[in-house]
C-alpha positions in Angstrom: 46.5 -13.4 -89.6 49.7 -15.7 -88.6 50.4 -15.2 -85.3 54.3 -15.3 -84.4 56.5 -16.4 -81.6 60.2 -15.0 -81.6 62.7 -18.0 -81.0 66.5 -17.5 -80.6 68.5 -18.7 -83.2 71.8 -20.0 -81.4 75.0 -21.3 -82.7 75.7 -24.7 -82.2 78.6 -23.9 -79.5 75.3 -22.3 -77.4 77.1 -19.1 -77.5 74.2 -16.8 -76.0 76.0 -13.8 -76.7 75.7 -14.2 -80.5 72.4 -14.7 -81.4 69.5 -13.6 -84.1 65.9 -13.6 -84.1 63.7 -15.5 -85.8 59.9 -15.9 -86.3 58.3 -19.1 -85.7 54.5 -19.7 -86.7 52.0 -20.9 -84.5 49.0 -23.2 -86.1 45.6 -22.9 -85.2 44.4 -27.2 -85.3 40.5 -26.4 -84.0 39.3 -26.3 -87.8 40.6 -30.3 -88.1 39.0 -31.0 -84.8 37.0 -34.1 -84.8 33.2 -33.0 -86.5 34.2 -30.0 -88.5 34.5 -29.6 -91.9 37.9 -29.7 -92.6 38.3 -28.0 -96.0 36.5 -24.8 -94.9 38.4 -21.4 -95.6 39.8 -21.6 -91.8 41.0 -25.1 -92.6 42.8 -23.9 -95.5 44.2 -21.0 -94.3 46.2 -23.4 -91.6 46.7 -25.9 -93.9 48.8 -23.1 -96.3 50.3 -22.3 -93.4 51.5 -25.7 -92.3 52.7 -26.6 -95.7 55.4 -23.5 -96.0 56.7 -23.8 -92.1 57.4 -27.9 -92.8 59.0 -27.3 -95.8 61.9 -25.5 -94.0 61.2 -26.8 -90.7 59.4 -29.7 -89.2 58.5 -28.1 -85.8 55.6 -26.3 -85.1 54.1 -24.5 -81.9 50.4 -24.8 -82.3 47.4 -24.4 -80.4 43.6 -25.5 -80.8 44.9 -28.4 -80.4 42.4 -30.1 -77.3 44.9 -30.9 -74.9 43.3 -29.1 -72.1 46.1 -26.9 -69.6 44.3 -29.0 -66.7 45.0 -32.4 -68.3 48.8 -31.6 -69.0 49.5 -30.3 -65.0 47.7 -33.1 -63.2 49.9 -35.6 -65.4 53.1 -33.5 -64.9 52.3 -33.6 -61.2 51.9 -37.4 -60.8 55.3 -37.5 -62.8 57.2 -35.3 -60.6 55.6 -37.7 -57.5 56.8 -40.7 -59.7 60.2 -39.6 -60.5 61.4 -38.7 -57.1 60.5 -42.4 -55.9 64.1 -44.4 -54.9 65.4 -46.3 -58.2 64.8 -49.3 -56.9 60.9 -48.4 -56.3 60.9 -47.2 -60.1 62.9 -50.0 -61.4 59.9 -52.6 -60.4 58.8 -50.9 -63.8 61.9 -51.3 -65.6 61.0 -51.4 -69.7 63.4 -54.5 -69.7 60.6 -56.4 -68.3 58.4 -55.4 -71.0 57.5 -57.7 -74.0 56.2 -54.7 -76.1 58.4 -51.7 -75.0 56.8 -50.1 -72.2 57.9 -49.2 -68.5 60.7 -47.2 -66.9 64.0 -46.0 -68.5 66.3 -44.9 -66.1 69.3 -42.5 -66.3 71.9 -43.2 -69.2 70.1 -46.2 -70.2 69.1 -44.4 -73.9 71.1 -43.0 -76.2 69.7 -40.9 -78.8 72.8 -38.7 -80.2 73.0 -39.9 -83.6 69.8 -41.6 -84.2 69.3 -39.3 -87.5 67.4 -40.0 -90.4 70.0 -42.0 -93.4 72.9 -41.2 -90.9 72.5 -43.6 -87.8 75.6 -44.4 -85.5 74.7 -46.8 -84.5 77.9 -49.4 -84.6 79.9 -47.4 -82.1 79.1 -46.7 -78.0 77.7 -43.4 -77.3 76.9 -41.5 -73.8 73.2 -42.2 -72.5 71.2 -39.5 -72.3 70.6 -37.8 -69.1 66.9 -38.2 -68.1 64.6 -40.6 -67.5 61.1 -41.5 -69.0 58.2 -43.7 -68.6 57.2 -45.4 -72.0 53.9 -46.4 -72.7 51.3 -46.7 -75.4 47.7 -47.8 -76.7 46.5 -50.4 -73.6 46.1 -53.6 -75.8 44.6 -56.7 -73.9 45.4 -60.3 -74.3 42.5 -61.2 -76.2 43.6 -58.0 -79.3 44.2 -59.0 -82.7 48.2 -58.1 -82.5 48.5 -59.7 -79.4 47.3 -63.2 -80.1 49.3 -62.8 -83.2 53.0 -61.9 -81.5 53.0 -58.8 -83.2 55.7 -56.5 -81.7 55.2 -53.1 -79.9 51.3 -54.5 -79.4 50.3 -55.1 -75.4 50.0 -54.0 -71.9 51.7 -50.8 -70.5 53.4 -50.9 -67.0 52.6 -47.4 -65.4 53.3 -46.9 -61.5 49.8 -48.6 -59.5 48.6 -45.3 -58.6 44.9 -45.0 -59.3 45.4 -41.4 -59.6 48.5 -41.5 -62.2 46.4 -44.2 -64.5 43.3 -41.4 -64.6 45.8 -38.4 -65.5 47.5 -40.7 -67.7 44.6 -42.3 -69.6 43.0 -38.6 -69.6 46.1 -37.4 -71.0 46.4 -39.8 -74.0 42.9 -39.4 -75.0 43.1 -35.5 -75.6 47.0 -36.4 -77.0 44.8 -38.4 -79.3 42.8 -35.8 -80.9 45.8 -33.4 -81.3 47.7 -35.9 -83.4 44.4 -36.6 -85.2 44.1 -32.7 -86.3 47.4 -32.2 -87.0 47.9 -35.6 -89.6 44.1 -34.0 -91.0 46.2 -30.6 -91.3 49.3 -32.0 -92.8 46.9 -34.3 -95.5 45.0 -31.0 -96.5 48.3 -29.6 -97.3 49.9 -32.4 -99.4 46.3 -32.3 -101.4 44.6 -35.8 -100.0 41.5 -36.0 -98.1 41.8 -34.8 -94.4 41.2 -38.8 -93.3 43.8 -39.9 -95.3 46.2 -40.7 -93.0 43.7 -42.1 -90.2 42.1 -44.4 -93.4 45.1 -46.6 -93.3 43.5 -48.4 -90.6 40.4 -50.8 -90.7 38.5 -53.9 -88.8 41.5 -55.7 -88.1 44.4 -53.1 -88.1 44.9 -49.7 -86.2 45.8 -46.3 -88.3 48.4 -45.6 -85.7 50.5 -46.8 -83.2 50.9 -44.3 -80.3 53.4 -43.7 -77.8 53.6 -41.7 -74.6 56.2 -40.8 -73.1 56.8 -39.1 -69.4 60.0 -37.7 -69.5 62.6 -36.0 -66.4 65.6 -34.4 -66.6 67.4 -33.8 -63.5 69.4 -30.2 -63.1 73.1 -30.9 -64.1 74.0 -29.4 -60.8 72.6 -32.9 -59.1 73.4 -35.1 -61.9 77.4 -34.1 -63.3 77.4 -34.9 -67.0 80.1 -36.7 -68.8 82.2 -34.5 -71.3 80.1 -34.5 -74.0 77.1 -36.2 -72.5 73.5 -34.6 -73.4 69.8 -34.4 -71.6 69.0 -35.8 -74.7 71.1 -36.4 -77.7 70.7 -35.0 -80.9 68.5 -37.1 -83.0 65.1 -37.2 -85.8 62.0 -38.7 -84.4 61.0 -41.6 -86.1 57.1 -41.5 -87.0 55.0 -39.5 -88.8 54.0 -36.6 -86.4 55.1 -35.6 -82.6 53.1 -33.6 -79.9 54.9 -32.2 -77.2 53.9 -30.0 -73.8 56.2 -29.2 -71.3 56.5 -27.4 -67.8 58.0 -24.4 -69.8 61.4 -25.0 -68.5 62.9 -24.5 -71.5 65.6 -26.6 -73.3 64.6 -28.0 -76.5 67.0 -27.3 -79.1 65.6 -27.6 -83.5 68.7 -27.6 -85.6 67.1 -26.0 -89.0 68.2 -27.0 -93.0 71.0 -24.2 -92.7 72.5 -26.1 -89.9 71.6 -23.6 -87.0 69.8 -24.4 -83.6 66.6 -22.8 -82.8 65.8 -22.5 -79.0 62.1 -23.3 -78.6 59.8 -22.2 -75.7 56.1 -23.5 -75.6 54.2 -20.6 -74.2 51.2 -21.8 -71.9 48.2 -23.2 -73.7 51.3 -24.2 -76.9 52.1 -27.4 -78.1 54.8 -28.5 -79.9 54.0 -30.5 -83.2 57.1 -31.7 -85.5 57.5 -34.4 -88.1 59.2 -37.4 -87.9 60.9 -39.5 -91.0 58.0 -41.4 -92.4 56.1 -38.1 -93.0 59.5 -37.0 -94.9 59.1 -40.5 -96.6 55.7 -40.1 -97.3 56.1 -36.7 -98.2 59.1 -37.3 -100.5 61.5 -34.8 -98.6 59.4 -31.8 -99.3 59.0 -31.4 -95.1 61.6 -32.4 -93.0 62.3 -34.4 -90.3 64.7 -32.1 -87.8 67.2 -33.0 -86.0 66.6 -31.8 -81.9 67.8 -31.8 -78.6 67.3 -31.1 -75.2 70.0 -28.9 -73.4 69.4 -30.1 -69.5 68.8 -27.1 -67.0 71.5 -26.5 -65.0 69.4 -25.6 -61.3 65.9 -26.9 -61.9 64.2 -30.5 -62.9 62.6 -30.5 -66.2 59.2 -32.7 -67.4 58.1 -33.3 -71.1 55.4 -35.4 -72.2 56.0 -36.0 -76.3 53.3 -38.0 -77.7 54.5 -40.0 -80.4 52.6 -40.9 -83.0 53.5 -43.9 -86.1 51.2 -45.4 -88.8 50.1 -49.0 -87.8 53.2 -51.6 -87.3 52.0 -53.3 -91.1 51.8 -50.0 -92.9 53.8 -49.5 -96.0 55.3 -46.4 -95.9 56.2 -44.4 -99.5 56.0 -41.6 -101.5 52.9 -39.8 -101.7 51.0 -39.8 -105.3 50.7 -35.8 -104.6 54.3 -35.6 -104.0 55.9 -37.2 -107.1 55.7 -36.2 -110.9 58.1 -37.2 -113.6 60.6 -34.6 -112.9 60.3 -35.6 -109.0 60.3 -39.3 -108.6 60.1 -41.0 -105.4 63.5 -40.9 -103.4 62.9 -43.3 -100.7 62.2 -47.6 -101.0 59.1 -48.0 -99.8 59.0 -49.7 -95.8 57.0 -51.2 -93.3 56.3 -49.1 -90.2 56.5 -51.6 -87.4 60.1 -53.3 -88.2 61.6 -49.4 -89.4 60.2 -48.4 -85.4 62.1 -51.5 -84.2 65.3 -50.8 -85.7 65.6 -47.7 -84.1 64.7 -49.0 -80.9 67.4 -51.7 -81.0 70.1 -48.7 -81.5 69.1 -46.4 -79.3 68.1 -48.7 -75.6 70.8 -50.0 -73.7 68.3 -53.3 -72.8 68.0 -53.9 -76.5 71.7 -52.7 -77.1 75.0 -54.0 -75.4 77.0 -51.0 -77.5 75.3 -49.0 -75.0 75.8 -51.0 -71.6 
C-alpha cells in the first residue's frame, strides 16, 4: 500500500491563493538496509515505486531510512548554538581556509540561482543566497591514499571545537550514511542492476562515494532584508547522484516539477527527503530527473537543514547505464569524471572560488 503525503502545488509567483493538490509518495528504504535481502517482494515493491515517482520527479519523502529522530535534534541543536556565535567567532572556520572545501560559508557568500543541469549561469554576477552553512565531509587523514596524492575534495573537515558538536556530527553522518546506502540499493533495483551496484564502484584503493554534509541556517527575512530578487537559496539541481535531507519542519523547500510548477514540500517528523542529483540523470540516461529546487526563507522564524550529499568517488566515470540504453535509446550524455564535474560547479557557485560573485 503507497502511503501519500498531500503537497501544494504553487505557481511560480507563490500565489497561495491559487493552488492544487497533489500526492507525493513516501518510500519505505528498511528492505535495502544494510543485511537484508534486497530483492525480496518488499524490496520490489519500493523499488517499483521509486522507479515511477523519479521518472516525473526526482524528490522523494521516505522513511526507513536509519536516521534516528534523536540523532537529527541533537545535531540541529549544536547548529542553532553554532550559528548564533558572532561572525568573527564563526569565521575562524571560514571554508576559504580550507584545501578541500570544508568550513563555514557565511551569508551571501554562495550563489546557487542558476546552477541547473546543461543551463549554468555562470558568466554573469548573481545575488548570494541568504543563509549560511557548515560544509564538511568524509574525515580523511594525512596519511589517506587521496591525500598523499593532492587529490581534490580529499582531507580534514573544520567543524566548530566543541566535543559535543564533533559527537552529534560524526553520529549524524554515520546513520546519513546508511540512508544514502539504501536508497542508491533502491534506485539500482529499479534500473535492473544488482542492489551493490553503485557502492561496487569503489575498491582497496578508491571510495564508492564522496560524501558531503552540510549544516545549513536561514535567518527570518524580517532580521536579514533581502535584496530584490535575492533567495534563501537560489534555484538550482544538485549535483551528485542522490540527496538526503531532514529539517526542523519549518518549511520552505520549493521542487519545480517537468511541467514547470513548484511543489511546496513539508518533511513530516520521522521523513526524509531523498532527490536525485545530475549524475544519476546521467547514469540513468534522463529517464529520472534531476529537479530544479529552492528554499523560500521564513519570514519570522530561523530555519535549519542538514542535506547530506552524496557523489560517486572523485575518479568515477560517469555514463549511461547498460539497462538504460537500447538501439532506439542511445546514450544522450559524454561520459565524465565525477571529481572535476563536482569542481566545476563549485568554482561557479562560491564567492572564495568565484570573483563574479564578490
Amino acid at each position: 500500500m503507497v502511503e501519500h503525503l498531500y503537497a501544494l502545488l504553487a505557481l511560480d509567483k507563490i500565489d497561495r491563493a491559487t493552488v492544487a493538490y497533489v500526492s507525493l509518495p513516501v518510500i519505505d528504504l528498511a528492505p535495502f538496509a544494510t543485511g537484508e535481502d534486497h530483492l525480496s517482494s518488499a524490496a520490489r515493491e519500493q523499488a517499483a515505486i521509486i522507479d515511477a515517482t523519479c521518472q516525473e520527479l526526482g524528490f522523494l519523502l521516505a522513511v526507513g531510512h536509519g536516521i534516528a529522530s534523536e540523532t537529527k535534534e541533537e545535531l540541529l541543536d549544536v547548529m542553532r548554538e553554532f550559528f548564533a556565535k558572532p561572525h568573527d567567532v564563526k569565521e575562524q572556520i571560514s571554508i576559504a581556509n580550507s584545501s578541500c572545501h570544508r568550513g563555514y560559508v557565511g551569508i551571501g557568500t554562495e550563489a546557487l540561482e542558476g546552477a541547473l543541469a546543461d543551463d549554468d549561469q555562470f558568466d554573469i554576477p548573481r545575488l548570494g543566497d541568504l543563509k549560511e552553512t557548515i560544509d564538511s565531509g568524509t574525515e580523511h587523514g594525512p596519511q589517506h591514499p587521496e591525500v598523499l596524492a593532492g587529490t581534490p575534495l580529499h582531507g580534514p573537515n573544520q567543524l566548530p571545537e566543541s566535543p559535543r558538536f564533533r559527537a552529534a556530527w560524526q553520529r549524524y553522518f554515520d546513520e546519513a550514511t546508511e540512508a544514502s546506502l539504501r536508497a542508491h540499493r533502491g534506485l539500482a533495483v529499479a534500473l535492473g542492476l544488482a542492489s551493490t551496484w553503485f557502492e561496487d564502484l569503489g575498491d582497496l584503493s578508491r571510495d564508492a562515494f564522496m560524501y558531503h554534509l552540510r549544516m545549513l541556517h536561514y535567518p527570518p527575512t524580517s532580521r536579514v532584508t533581502p535584496a530584490p530578487g535575492q533567495p534563501g537559496c537560489g534555484s538550482h539541481t544538485d549535483y551528485g547522484s542522490v540527496t538526503i535531507l531532514t529539517d526542523d519542519g519549518q518549511g520552505g523547500l520549493q521542487v519545480k516539477t517537468r511541467s514547470g510548477e513548484w511543489i511546496d514540500i513539508s518533511v513530516p517528523p520521522g521523513h526524509a527527503v531523498v532527490n536525485l542529483g545530475d549524475l544519476m540523470a546521467i547514469w540513468s540516461n534522463d529517464r529520472y530527473v534531476s529537479n530544479p529546487h529552492r528554499v523560500v526563507s521564513p519570514p519570522n522564524v530561523d530555519r535549519y537543514s542538514i542535506p547530506f550529499f552524496v557523489e560517486p568517488g572523485f575518479h568515477a566515470r560517469v555514463e549511461c547505464l547498460p539497462t538504460c540504453q537500447d538501439a532506439s535509446n542511445p546514450p544522450r550524455h559524454e561520459p565524465l569524471t565525477a571529481g572535476p564535474y563536482l569542481l566545476s560547479r563549485f568554482d561557479g557557485t562560491h564567492s572564495y572560488r568565484n570573483a563574479l560573485l564578490d
